[in-house]
TORLOKOL-123925 format. One record per residue (C-alpha): x, y, z; residue number from 1. Coordinates in Angstrom, 2 decimals, padded with zeros to 5 digits. Layout:
BEGIN
+---------+---------+---------+-----+
!       u !       v !       w ! pos !
+---------+---------+---------+-----+
!       X !       Y !       Z ! NUM !
...
+---------+---------+---------+-----+
END
This chain:
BEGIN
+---------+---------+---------+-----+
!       u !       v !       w ! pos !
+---------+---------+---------+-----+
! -002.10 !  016.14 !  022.34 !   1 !
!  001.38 !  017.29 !  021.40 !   2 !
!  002.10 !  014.80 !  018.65 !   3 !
!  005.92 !  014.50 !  016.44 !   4 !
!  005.41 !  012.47 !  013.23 !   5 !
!  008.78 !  011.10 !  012.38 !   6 !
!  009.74 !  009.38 !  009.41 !   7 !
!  012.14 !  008.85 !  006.81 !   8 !
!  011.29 !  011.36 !  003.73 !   9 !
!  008.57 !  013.33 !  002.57 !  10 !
!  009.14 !  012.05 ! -000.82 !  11 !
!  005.72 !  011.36 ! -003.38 !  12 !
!  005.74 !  007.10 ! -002.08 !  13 !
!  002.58 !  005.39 ! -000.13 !  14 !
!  004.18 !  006.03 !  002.98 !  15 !
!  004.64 !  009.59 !  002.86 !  16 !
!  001.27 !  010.05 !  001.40 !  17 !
! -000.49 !  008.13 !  003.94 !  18 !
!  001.73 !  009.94 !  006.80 !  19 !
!  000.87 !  013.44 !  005.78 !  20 !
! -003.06 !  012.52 !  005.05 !  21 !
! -002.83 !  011.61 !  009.01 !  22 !
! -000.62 !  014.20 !  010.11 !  23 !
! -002.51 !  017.14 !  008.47 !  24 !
! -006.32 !  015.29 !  009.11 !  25 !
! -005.13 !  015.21 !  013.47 !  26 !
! -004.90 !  019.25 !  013.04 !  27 !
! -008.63 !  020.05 !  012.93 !  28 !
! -009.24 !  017.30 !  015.73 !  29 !
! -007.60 !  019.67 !  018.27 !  30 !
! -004.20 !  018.30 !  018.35 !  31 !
! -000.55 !  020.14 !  017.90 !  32 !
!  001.36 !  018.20 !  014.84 !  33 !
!  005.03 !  018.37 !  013.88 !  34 !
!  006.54 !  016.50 !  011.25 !  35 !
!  010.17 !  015.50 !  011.60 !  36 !
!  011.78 !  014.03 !  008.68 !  37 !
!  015.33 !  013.06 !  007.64 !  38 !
!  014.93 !  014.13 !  004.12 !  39 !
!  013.10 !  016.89 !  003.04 !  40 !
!  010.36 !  016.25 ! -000.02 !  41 !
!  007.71 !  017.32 ! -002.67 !  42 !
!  004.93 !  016.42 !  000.52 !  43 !
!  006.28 !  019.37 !  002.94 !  44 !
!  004.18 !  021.77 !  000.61 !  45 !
!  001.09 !  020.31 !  001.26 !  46 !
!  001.86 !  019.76 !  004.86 !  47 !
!  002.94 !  023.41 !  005.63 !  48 !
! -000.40 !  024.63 !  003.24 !  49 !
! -002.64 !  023.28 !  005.57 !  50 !
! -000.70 !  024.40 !  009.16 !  51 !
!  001.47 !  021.45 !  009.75 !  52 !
!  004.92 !  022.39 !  011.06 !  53 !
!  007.64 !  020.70 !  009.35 !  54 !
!  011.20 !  019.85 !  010.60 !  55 !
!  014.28 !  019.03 !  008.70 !  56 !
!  016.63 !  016.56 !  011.26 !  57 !
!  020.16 !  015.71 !  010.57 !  58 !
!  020.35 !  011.77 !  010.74 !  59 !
!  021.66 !  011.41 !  014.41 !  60 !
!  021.20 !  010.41 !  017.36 !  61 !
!  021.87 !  013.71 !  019.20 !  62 !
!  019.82 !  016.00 !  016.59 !  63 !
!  016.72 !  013.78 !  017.19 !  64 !
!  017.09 !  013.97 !  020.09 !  65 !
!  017.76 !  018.30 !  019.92 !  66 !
!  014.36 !  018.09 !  017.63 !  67 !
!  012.29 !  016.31 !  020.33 !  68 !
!  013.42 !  018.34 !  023.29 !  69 !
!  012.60 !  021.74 !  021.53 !  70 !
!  009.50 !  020.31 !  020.09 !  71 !
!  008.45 !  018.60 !  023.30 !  72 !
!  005.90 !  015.57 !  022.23 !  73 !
!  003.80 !  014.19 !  024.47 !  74 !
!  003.61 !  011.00 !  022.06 !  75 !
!  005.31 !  010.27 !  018.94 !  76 !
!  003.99 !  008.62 !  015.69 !  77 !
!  006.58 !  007.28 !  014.10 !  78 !
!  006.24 !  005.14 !  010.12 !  79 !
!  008.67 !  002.59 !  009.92 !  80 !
!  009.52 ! -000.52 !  007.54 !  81 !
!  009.70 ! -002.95 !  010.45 !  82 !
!  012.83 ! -003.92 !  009.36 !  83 !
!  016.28 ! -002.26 !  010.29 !  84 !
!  016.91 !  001.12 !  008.75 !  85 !
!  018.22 !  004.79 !  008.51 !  86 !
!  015.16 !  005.97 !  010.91 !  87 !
!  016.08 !  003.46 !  013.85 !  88 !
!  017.94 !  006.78 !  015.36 !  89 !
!  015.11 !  007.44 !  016.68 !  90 !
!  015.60 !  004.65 !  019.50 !  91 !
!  018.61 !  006.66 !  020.07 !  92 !
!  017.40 !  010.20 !  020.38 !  93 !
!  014.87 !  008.91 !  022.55 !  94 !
!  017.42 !  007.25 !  024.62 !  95 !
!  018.78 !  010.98 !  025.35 !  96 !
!  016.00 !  011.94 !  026.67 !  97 !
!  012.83 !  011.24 !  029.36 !  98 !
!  010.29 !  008.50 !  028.07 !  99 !
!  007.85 !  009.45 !  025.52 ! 100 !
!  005.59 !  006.84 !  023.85 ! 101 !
!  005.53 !  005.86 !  020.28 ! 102 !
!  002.76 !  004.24 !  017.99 ! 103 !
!  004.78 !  003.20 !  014.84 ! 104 !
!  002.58 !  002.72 !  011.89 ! 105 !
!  004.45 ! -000.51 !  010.54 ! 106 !
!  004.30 ! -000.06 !  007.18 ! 107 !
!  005.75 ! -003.53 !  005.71 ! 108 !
!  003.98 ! -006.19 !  007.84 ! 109 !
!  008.05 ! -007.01 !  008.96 ! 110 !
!  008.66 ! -007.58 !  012.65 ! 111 !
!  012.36 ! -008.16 !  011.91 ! 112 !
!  014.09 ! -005.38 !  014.24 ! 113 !
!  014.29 ! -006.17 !  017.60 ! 114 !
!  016.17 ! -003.43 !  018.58 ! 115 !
!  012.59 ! -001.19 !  018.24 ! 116 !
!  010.67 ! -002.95 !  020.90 ! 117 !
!  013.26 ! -000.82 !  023.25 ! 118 !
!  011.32 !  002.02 !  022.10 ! 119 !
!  007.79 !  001.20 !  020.39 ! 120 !
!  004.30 !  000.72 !  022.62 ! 121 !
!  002.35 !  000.05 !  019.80 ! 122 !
!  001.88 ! -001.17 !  016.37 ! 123 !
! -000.55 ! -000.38 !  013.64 ! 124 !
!  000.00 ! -002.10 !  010.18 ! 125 !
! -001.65 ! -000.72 !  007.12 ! 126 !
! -004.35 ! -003.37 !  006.16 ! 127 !
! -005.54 ! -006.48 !  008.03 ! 128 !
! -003.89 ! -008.58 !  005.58 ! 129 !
! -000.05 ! -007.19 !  006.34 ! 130 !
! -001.50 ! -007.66 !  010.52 ! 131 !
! -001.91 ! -011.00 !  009.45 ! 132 !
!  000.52 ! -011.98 !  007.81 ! 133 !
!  003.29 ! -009.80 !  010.32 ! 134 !
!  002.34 ! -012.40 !  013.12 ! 135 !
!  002.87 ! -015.04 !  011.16 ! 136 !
!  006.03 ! -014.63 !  009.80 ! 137 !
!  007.74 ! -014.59 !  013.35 ! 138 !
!  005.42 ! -017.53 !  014.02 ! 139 !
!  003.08 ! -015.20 !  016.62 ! 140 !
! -000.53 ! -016.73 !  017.39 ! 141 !
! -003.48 ! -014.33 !  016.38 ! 142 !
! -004.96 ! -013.78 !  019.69 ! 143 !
! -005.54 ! -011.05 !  022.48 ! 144 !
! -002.11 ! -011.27 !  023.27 ! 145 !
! -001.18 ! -010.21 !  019.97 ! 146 !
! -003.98 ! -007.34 !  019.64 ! 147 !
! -002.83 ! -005.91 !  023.16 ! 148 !
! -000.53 ! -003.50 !  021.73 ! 149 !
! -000.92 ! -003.87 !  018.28 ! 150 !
! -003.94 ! -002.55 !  015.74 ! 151 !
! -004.69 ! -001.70 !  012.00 ! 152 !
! -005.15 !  002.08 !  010.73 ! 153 !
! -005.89 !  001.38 !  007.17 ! 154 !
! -004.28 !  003.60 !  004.81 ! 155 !
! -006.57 !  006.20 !  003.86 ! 156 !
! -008.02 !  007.43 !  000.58 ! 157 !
! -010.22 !  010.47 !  000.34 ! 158 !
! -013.41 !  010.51 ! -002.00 ! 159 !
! -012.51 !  011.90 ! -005.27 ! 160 !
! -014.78 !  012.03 ! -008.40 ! 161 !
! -013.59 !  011.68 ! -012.20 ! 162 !
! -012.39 !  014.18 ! -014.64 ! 163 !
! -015.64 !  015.35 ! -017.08 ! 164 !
! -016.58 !  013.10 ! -019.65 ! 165 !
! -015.47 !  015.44 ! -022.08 ! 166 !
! -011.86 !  015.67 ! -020.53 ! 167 !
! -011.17 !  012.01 ! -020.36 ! 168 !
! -012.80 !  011.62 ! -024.21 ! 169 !
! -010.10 !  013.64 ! -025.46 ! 170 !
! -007.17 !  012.47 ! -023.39 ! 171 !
! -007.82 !  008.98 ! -024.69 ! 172 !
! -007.85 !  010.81 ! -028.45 ! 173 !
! -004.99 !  012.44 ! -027.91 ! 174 !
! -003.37 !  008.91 ! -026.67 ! 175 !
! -005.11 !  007.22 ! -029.91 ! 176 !
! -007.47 !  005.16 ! -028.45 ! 177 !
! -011.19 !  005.19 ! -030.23 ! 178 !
! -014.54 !  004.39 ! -028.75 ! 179 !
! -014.17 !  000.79 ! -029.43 ! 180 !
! -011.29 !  000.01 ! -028.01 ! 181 !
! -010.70 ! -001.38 ! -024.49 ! 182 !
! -008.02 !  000.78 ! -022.50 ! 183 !
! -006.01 ! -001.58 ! -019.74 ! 184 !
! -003.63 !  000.22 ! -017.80 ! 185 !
! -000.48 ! -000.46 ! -015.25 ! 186 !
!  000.64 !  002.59 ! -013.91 ! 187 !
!  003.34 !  002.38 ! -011.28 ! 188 !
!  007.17 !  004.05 ! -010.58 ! 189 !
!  009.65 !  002.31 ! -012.65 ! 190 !
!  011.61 !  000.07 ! -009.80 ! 191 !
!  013.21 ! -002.96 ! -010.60 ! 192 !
!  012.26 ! -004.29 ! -007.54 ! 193 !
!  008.58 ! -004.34 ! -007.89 ! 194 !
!  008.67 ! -004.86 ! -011.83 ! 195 !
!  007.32 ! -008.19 ! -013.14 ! 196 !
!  007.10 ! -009.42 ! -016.58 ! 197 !
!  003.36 ! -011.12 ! -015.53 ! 198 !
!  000.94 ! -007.97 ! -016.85 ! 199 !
!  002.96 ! -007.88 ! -020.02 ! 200 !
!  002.90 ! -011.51 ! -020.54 ! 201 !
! -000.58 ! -011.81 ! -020.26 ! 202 !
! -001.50 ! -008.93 ! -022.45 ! 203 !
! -000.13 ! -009.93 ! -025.56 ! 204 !
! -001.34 ! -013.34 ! -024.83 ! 205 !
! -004.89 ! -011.84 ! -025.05 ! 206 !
! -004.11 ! -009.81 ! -027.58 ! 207 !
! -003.45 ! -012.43 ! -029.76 ! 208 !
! -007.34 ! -013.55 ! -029.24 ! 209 !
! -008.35 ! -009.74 ! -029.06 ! 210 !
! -007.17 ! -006.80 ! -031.65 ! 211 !
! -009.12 ! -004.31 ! -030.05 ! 212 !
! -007.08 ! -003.83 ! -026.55 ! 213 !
! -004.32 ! -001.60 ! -025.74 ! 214 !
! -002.20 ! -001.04 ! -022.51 ! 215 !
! -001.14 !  002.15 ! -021.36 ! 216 !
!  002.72 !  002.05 ! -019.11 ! 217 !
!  003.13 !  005.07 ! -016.58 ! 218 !
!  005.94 !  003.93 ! -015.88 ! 219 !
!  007.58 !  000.85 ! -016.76 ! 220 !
!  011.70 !  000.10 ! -016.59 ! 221 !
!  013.44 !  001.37 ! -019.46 ! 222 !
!  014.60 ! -001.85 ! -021.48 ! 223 !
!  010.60 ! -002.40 ! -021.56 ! 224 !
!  009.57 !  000.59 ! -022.88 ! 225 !
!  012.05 !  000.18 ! -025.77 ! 226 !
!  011.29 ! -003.34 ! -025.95 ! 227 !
!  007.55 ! -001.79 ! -026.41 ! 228 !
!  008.86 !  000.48 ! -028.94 ! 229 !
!  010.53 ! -001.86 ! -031.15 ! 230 !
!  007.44 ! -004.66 ! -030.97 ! 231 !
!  005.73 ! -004.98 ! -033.95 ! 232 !
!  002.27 ! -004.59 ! -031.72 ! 233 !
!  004.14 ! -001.42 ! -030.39 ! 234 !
!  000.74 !  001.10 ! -031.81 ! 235 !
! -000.96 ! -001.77 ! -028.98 ! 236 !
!  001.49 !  000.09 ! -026.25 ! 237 !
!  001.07 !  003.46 ! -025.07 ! 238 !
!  004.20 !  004.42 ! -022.87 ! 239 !
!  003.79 !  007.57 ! -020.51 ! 240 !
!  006.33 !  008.97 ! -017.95 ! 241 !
!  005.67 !  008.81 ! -014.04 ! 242 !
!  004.27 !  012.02 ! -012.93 ! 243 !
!  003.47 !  013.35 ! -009.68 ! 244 !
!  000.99 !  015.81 ! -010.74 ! 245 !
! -002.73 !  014.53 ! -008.92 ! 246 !
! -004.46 !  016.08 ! -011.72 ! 247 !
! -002.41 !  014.23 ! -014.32 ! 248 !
! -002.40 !  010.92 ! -012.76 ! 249 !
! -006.54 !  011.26 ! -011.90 ! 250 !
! -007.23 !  012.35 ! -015.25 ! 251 !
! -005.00 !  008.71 ! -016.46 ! 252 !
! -007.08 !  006.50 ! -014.27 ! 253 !
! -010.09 !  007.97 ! -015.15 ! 254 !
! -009.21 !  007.43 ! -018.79 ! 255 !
! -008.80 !  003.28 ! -018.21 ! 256 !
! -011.21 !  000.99 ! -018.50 ! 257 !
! -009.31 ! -001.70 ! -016.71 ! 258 !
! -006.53 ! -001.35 ! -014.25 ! 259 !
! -003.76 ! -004.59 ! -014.53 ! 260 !
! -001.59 ! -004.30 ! -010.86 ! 261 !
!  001.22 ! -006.50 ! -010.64 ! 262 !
!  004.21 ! -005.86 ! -007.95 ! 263 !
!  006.87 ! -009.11 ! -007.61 ! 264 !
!  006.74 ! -007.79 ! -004.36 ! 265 !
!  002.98 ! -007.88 ! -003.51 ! 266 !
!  001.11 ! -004.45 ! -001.83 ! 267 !
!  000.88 ! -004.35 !  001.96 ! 268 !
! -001.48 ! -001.72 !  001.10 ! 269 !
! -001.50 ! -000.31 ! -002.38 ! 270 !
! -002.58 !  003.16 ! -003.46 ! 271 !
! -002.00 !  002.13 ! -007.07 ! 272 !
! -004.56 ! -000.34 ! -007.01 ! 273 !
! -006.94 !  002.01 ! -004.00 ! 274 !
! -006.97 !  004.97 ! -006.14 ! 275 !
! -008.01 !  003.70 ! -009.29 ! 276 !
! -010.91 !  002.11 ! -007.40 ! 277 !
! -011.56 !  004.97 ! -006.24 ! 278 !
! -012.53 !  006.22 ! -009.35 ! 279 !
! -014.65 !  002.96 ! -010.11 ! 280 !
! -012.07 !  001.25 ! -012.12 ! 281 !
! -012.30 ! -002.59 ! -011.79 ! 282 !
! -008.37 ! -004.36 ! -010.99 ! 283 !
! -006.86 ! -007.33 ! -012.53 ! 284 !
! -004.32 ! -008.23 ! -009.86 ! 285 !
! -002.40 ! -011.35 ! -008.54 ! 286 !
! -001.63 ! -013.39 ! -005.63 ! 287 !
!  002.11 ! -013.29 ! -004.09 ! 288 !
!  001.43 ! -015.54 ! -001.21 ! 289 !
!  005.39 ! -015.27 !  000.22 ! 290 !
!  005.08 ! -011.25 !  000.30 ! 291 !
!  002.72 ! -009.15 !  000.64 ! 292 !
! -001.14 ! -009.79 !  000.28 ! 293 !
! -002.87 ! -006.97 !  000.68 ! 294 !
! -003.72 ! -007.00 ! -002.68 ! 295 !
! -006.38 ! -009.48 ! -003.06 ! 296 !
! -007.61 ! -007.50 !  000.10 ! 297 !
! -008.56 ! -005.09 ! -001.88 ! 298 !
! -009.36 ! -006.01 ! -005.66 ! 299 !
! -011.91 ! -008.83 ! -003.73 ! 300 !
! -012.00 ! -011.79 ! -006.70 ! 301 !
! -015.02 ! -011.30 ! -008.99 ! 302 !
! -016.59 ! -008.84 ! -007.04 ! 303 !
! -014.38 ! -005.60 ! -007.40 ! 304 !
! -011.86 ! -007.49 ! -010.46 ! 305 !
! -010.17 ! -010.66 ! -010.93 ! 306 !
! -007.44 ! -011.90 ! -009.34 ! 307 !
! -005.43 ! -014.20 ! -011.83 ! 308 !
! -001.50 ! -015.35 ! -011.09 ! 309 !
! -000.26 ! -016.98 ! -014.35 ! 310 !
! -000.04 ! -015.54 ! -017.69 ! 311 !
! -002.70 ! -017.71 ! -018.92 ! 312 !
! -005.42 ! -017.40 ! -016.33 ! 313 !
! -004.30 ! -012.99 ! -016.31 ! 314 !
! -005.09 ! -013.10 ! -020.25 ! 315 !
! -007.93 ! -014.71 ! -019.39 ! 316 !
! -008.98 ! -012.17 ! -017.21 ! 317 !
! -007.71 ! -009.85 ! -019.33 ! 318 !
! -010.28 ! -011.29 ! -022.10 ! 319 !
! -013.51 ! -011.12 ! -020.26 ! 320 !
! -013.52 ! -007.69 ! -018.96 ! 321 !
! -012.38 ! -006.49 ! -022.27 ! 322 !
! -015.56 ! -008.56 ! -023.34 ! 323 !
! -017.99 ! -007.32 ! -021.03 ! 324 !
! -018.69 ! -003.56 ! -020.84 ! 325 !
! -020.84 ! -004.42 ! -017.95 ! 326 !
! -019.03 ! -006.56 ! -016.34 ! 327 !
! -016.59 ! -003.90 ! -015.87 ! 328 !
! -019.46 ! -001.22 ! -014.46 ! 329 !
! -020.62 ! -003.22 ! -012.19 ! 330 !
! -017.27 ! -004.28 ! -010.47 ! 331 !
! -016.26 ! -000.65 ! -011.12 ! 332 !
! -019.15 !  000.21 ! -008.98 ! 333 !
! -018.34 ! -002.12 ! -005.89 ! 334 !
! -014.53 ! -001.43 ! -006.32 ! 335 !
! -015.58 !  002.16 ! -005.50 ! 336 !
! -017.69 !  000.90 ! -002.63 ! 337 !
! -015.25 ! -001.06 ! -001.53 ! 338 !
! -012.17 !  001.18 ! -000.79 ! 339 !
! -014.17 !  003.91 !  000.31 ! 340 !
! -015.33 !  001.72 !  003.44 ! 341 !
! -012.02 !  000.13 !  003.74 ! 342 !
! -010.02 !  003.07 !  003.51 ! 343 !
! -011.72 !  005.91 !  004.73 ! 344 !
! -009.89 !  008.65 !  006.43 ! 345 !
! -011.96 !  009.52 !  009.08 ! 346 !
! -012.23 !  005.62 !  010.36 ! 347 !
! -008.55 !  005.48 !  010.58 ! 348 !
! -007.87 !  008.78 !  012.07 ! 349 !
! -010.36 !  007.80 !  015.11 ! 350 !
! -008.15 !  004.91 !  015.38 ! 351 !
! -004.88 !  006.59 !  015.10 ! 352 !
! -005.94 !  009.20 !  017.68 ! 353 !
! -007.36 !  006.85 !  020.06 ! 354 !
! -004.15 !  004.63 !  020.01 ! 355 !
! -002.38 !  007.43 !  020.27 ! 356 !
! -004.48 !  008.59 !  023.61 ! 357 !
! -003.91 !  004.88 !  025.31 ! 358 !
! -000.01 !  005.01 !  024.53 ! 359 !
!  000.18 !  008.11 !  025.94 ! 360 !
! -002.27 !  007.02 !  029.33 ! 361 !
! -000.16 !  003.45 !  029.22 ! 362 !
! -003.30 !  001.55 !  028.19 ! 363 !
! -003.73 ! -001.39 !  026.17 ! 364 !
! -005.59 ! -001.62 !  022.36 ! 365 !
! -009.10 ! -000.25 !  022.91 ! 366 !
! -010.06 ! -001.86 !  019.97 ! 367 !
! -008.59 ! -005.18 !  021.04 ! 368 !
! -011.87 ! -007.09 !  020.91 ! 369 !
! -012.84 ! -006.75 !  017.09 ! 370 !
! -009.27 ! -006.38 !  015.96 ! 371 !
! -009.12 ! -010.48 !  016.46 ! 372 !
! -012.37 ! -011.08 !  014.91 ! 373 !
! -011.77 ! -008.84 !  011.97 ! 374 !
! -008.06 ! -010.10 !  012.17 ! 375 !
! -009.79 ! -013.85 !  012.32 ! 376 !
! -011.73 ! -013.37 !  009.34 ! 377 !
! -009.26 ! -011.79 !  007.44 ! 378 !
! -007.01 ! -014.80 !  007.84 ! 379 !
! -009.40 ! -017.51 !  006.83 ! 380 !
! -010.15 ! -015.04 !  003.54 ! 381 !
! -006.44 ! -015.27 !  002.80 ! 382 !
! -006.01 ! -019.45 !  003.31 ! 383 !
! -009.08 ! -019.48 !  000.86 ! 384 !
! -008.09 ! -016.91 ! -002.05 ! 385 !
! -004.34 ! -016.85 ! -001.80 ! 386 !
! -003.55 ! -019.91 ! -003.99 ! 387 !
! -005.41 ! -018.88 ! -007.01 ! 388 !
! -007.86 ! -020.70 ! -008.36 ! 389 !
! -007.24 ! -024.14 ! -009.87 ! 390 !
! -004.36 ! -026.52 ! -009.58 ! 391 !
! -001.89 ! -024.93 ! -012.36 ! 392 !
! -002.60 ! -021.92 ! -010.14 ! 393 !
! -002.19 ! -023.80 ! -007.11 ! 394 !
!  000.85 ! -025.46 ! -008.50 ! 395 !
!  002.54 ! -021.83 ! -009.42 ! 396 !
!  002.05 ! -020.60 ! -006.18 ! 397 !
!  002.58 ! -023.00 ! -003.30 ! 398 !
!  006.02 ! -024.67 ! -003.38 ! 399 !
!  007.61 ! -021.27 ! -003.26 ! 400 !
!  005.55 ! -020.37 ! -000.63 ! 401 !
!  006.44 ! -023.63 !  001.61 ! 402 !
!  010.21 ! -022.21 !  001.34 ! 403 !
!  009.75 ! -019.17 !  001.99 ! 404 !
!  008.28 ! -020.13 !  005.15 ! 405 !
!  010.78 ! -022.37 !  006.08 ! 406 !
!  013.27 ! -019.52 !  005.82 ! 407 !
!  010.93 ! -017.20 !  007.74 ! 408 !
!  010.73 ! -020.08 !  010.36 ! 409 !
!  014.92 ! -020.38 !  010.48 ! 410 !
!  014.61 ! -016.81 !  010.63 ! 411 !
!  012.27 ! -017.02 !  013.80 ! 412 !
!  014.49 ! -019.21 !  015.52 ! 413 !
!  017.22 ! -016.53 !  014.98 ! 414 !
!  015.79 ! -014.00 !  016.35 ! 415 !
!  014.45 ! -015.30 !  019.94 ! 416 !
!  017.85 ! -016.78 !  020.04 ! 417 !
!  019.46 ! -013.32 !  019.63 ! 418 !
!  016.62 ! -011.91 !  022.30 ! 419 !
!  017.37 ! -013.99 !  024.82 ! 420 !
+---------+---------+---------+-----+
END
């Protein structure tokens, strides 16, 4: 197949990441790639390294459509939010020009643009939990209806191994951690918008109970880090910039004993939480049960970390691994396990290539079948776990999300108003 990959950027985020991984992984398969992005990035190295062609498009309707004419598709992959943004001229570039089908890879779990059904034929979301919860927030029943044009390509994460021993003994020296000392970590871009207050909280609740535990920052907001500096626990803190050197960042996992993932947002995926797995590190995560969830998808409670929502039950958490040296093997060992299965690249690339083959022969899912019952059990694993455990948890958690639903239902309403 001729294939275009259009989306926003090729900046260092999720979506970029996961775009290229595909993009560059449908080469060897026998297929012609070409990205087109809006904004040019730090990913168009690595793209053009490996053979993928790369295309700079001004942000308009009739350069898109320029872009697709010379580079002549036959199907177009296209990574959107599922919400209304800069890369809906696509829908009109297309409109310039003869039909050609697009799989968008919804990256959000947001059906909120209705102007895109003029020009999508399919839908893949990033992890069965953002499939699940996309139909429900526009109030869509789970059946074969749904799964007719819509699948999962989970985002993928290739097999890496650690640092040496020796290498990740003296990056923790050089950071001043010693032997005895339990290393928790939250590494993560410092936005506002996905910064909450809940790690934090809950480490120096533990660390009142437990001397012996720092936390390592890559990257948190700045008033934090000086708050950090200025705390008198601040030699408790180590505060690192964001980098977007792989070696850099593999050699900081590997150095952590314990990875703490919060986002006020929630992950619909979530390489911060996938790639420290991937290196066997067991996650102390939390529930967001009005966002995203993919989350506790991933970091599955007490088998691959804990999930705790609350500052109390999080220190808690916090406490026990930091107790248990094997305790954190072991779920180091299935959190490896884990993501591997869930996210590996060659699974998802079979999907993405034979969803791209049905768009372009006007065929329905060919996966349609087990989507539901993986889509099924994936639902009734959310109901259980998404509430936290316990009633202060329960009590944190579920008012908020009985109004957020209430808007998304209003919302609903809206929007097959405004369809029909």
């Amino acid at each position: 197949m001729r294939l275009a990959v259009f989306l926003n950027s090729l900046g260092i985020g999720g979506t970029e990441k996961a775009a290229s991984r595909w993009a560059w992984g449908l080469e060897p398969r026998g297929h012609e790639v070409t990205v087109l992005t809006l904004k040019d990035g730090p990913r168009r190295a690595g793209l053009e390294s490996r053979g993928v062609r790369v295309r700079v498009v001004e942000s308009s309707a009739h350069a898109v459509a320029d872009a697709l004419r010379e580079t002549a598709p036959e199907v177009i992959h296209a990574h959107a939010p599922g919400h209304p943004h800069e890369g809906d001229v696509l829908g009109g570039g297309l409109a310039r020009l003869p039909r050609i089908p697009v799989v968008q890879t919804n990256v959000f779990g947001h059906l909120t643009n209705p102007r895109e059904n003029a020009w999508t034929d399919f839908r893949l979301f990033i992890s069965w939990t953002s499939c699940v919860q996309a139909a429900r927030r526009v109030f869509l029943a789970l059946d074969e209806n749904f799964f007719r044009r819509a699948s999962v390509a989970v985002y993928p994460v290739d097999p890496v191994e650690s640092p040496s021993a020796a290498n990740i003994s003296a990056f923790r020296k050089r950071l001043g951690v010693s032997d005895n000392e339990t290393l928790f970590g939250r590494l993560s871009r410092p936005e506002p918008n996905k910064w909450t207050d809940l790690a934090l909280n809950a480490f120096m609740r533990a660390l009142q109970n437990n001397r012996s535990i720092k936390l390592l920052l890559r990257e948190p907001p700045g008033h934090v880090s000086e708050k950090l500096r200025t705390s008198p626990d601040a030699h408790h803190f180590i505060v690192m910039p964001a980098t977007s050197d792989p070696d850099e960042l593999r050699l900081t996992m590997a150095a952590l004993d314990v990875v703490l993932h919060t986002s006020s947002i929630g992950e619909s995926f979530g390489y911060g939480i996938a790639e420290p797995m991937n290196l066997g590190k067991p996650v102390i995560t939390h529930s967001v049960p009005w966002q995203d969830q993919a989350q506790i998808e991933l970091v599955r409670n007490g088998e691959c970390g804990l999930v705790a929502s609350t500052p109390l039950t999080m220190a808690r958490a916090i406490l026990r691994l930091a107790g248990d040296t094997t305790l954190r093997h072991e779920m180091g060992i299935r959190a490896r396990a884990h993501i591997r299965s869930l996210a590996d690249p060659d699974t998802s690339l079979s999907r993405i290539e034979r969803i791209l083959g049905a768009a372009l022969q006007g065929c329905d899912n060919p996966f349609a079948v087990e989507d539901l019952k993986r889509a099924k059990a994936t639902a009734a694993y959310l109901d259980t776990h998404q509430f936290g455990l316990g009633w202060r948890e329960r009590l944190a958690l579920y008012p908020f999300y009985c109004r957020v639903r209430f808007h998304e239902r209003r919302r609903a309403i809206r929007i097959q108003v405004f369809q029909q």
